[in-house]
C-alpha positions as CSV (number, residue, x, y, z in Angstrom):
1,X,0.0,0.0,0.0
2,X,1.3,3.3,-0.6
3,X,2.3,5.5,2.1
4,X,-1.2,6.8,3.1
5,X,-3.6,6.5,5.7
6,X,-6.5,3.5,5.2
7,X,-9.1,6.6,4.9
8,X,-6.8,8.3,1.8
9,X,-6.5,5.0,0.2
10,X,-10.5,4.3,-0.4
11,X,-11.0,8.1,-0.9
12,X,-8.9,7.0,-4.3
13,X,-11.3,3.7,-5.2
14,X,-13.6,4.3,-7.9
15,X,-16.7,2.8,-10.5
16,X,-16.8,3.6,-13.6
17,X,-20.1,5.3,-14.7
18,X,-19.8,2.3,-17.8
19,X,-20.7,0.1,-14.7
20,X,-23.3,1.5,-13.2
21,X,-24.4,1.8,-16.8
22,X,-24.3,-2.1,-17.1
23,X,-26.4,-2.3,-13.0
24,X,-27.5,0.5,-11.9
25,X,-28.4,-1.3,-8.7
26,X,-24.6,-2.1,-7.5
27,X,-23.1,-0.9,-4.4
28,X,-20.1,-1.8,-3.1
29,X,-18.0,-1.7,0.0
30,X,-14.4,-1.0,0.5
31,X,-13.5,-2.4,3.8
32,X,-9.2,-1.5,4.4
33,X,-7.5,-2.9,7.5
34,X,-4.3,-3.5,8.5
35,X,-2.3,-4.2,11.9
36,X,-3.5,-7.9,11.4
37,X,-1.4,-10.6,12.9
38,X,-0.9,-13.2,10.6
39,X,-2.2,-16.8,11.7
40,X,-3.3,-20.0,10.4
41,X,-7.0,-21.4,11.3
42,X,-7.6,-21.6,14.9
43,X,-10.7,-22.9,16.6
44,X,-12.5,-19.6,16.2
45,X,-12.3,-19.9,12.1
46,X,-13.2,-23.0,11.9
47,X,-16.1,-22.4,14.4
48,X,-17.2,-19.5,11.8
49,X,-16.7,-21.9,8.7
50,X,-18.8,-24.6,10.4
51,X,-21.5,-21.4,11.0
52,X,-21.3,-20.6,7.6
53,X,-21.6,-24.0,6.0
54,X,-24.7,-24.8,8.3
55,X,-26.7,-22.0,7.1
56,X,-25.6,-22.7,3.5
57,X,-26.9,-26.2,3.3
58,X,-30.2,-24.2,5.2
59,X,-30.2,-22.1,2.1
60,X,-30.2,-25.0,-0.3
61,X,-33.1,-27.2,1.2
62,X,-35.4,-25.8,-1.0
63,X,-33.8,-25.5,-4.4
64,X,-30.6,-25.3,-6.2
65,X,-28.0,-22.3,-5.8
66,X,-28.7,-20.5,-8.8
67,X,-32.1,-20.2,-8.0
68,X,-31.1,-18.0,-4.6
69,X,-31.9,-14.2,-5.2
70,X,-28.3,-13.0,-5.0
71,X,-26.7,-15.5,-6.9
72,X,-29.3,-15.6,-9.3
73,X,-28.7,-11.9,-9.8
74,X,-25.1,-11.7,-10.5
75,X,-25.6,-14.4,-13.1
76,X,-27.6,-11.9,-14.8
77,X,-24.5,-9.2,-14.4
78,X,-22.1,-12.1,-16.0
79,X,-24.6,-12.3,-19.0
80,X,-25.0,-8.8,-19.3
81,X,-21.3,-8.0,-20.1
82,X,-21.0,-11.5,-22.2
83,X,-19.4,-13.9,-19.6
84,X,-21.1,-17.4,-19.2
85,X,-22.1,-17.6,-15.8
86,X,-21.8,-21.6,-15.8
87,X,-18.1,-21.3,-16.7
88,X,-17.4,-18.6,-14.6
89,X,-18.9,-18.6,-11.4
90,X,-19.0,-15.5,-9.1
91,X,-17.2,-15.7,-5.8
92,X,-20.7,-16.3,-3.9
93,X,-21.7,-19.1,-6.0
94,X,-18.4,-21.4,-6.0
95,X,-18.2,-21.2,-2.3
96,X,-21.7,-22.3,-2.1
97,X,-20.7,-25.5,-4.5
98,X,-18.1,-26.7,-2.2
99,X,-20.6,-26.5,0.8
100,X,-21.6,-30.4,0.7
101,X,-17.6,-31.2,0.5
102,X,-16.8,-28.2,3.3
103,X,-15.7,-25.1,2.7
104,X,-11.5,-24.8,2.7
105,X,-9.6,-23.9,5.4
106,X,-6.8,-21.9,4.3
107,X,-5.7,-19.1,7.0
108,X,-7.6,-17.2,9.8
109,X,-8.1,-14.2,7.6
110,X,-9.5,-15.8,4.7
111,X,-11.2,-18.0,6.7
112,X,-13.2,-15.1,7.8
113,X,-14.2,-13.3,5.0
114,X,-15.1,-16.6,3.4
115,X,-17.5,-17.3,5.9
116,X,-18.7,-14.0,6.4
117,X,-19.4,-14.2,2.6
118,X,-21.5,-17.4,2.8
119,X,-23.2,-15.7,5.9
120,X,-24.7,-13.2,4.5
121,X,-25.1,-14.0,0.7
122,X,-22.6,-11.7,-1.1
123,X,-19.5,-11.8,-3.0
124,X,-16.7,-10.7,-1.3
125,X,-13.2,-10.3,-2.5
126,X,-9.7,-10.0,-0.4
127,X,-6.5,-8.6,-1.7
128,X,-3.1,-8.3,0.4
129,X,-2.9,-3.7,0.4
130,X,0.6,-3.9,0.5
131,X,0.6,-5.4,-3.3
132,X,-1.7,-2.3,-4.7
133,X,-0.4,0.1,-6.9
134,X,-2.6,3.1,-6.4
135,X,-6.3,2.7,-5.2
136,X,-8.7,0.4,-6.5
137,X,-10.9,0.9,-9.7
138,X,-13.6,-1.2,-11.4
139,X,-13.9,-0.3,-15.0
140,X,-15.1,-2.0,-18.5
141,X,-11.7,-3.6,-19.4
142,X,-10.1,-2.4,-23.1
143,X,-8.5,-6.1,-23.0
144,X,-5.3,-4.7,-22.9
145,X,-4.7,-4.4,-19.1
146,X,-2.5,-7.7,-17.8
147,X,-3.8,-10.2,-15.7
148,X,-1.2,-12.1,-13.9
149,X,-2.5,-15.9,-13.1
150,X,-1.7,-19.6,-13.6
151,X,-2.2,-22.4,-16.4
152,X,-0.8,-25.2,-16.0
153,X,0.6,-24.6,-13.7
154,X,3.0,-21.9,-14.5
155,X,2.9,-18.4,-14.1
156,X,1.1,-16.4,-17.3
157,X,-0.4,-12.9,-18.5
158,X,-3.6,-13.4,-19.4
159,X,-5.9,-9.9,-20.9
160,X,-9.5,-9.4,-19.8
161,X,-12.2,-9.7,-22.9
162,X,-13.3,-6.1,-24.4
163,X,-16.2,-4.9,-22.1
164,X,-15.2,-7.2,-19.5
165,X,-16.5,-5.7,-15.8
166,X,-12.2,-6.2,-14.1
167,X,-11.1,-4.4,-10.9
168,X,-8.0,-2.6,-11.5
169,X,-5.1,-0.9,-10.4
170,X,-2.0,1.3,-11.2
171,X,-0.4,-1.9,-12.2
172,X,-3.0,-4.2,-14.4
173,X,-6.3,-6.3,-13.5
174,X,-6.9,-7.6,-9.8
175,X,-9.7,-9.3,-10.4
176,X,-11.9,-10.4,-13.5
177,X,-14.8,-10.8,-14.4
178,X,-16.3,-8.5,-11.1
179,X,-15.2,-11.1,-8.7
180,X,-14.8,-14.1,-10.6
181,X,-11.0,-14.8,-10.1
182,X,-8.2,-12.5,-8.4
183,X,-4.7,-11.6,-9.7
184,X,-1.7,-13.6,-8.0
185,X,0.0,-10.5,-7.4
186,X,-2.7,-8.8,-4.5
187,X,-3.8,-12.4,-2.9
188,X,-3.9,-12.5,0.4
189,X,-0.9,-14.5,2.1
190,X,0.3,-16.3,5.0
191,X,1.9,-12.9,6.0
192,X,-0.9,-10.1,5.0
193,X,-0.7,-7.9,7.9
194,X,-2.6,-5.1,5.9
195,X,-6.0,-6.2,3.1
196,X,-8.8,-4.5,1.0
197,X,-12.1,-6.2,1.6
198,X,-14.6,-5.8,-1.2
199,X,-18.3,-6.8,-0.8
200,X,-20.2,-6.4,-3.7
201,X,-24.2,-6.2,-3.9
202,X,-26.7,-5.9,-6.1
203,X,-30.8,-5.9,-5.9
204,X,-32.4,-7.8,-4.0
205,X,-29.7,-7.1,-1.3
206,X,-29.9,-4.4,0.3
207,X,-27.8,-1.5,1.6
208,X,-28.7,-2.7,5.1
209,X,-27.6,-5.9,4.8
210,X,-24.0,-4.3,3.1
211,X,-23.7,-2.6,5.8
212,X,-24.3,-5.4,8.0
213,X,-22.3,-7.8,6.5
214,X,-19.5,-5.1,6.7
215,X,-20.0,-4.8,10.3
216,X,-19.9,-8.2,10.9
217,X,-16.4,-8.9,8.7
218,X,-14.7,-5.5,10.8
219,X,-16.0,-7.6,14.3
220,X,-14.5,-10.8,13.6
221,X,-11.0,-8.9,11.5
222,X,-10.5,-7.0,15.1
223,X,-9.6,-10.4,16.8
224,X,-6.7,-10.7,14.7
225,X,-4.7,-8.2,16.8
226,X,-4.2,-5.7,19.5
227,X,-3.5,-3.0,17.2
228,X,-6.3,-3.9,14.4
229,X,-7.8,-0.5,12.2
230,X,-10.1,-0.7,9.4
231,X,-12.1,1.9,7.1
232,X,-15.0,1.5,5.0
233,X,-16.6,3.2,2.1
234,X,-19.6,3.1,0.1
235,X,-19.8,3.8,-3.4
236,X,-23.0,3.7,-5.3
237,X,-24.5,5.4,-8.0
238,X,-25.4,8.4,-6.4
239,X,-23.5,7.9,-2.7
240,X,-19.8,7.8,-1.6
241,X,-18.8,7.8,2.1
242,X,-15.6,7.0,4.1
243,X,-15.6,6.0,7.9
244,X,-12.5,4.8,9.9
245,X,-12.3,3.2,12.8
């Protein structure tokens, strides 16, 4: 992260208007932290995940995931800007598929936001801050911007398709397709001590349950140290805001 205060950073973040052109219903909320300890699942995770799984296979009892609200909406955002929503799944959706199997345990902090995500029925993205170049953006891609992944298991530079909905920063693509698949280069590590959280909503969510879901990812992220400090904001359409804590 550059050398700026957690409030300066998300003052930076932005949507394009060619985005809310595609949904004018999507809000999202920028959630930075740092002063996290590093850790690997504990009891408390695991308790969470075991939450989280619970109320998923709750969720499923009466029909399949694609036909719950939220999911069932960004698959219409995918088909909008020509993805295929059955080859690329939003975030949301492939945690709910690995439900029956058990969601992964992988460290305390993304053992969280996982969780928090299958909580409360949203797509939500992590990133290590200390990767970014400049603040985060979500734009229609040009399909020139880089896109650092893996095939076969070697590194590679992929580009986002024309029209593609990719966040962004100074440096390339951090994650396609909205919030499909993240960039190698701002995961989240063993050693993140400083993330950006980004929890993405669109109708029939509400900005009450954003907001709610936010609030419950900042109570369980200020367990992970003494010296923990977050800020949120809320871009929409017509609203921006930035509160730190």
């Amino acid at each position: 992260m550059p050398d700026i205060g957690l409030e300066q950073f998300l003052v930076g973040g932005e949507v394009d208007t060619a985005v809310f052109g595609l949904r004018p219903d999507y809000r999202v909320m920028l959630l930075a932290v740092d002063g996290l300890v590093p850790g690997a699942s504990d009891q408390a995770s695991d308790t969470l995940l075991q939450a989280a799984e619970n109320a998923a296979r709750d969720s499923l009892r009466d029909g399949p995931v694609e036909q719950l609200a939220h999911v069932a909406a960004w698959r219409e955002a995918y088909r909008a800007f020509g993805a295929k929503p059955q080859r690329t799944r939003n975030s949301l959706e492939a945690l709910m598929r690995r439900v029956d199997a058990g969601l992964p345990r992988v460290n305390r902090l993304t053992d969280i936001y996982n969780a928090v995500s299958v909580l409360h029925q949203l797509p939500l993205g992590g990133e290590d801050l200390a990767r970014y170049t400049g603040a985060p953006r979500l734009v229609r891609a040009a399909g020139t911007e880089p896109f650092d992944t893996v095939a076969d298991g070697a590194t590679v530079i992929e580009h986002p398709e024309p029209g593609e909905v990719v966040w962004c920063d100074d440096t390339g693509v951090t994650c396609r397709r909205w919030n499909w698949r993240q960039a190698r280069r701002t995961q989240l590590r063993d050693d993140t001590t400083t993330a950006l959280f980004i929890l993405d909503a669109l109708d029939p969510l509400t900005e009450h349950a954003l907001h709610t879901a936010a609030d419950d990812l900042t109570t369980h992220l200020m367990r992970l140290g003494p010296d923990v400090h977050t800020a949120r904001r809320l871009i929409t359409a017509h609203t921006a805001s930035v509160e730190g804590a």
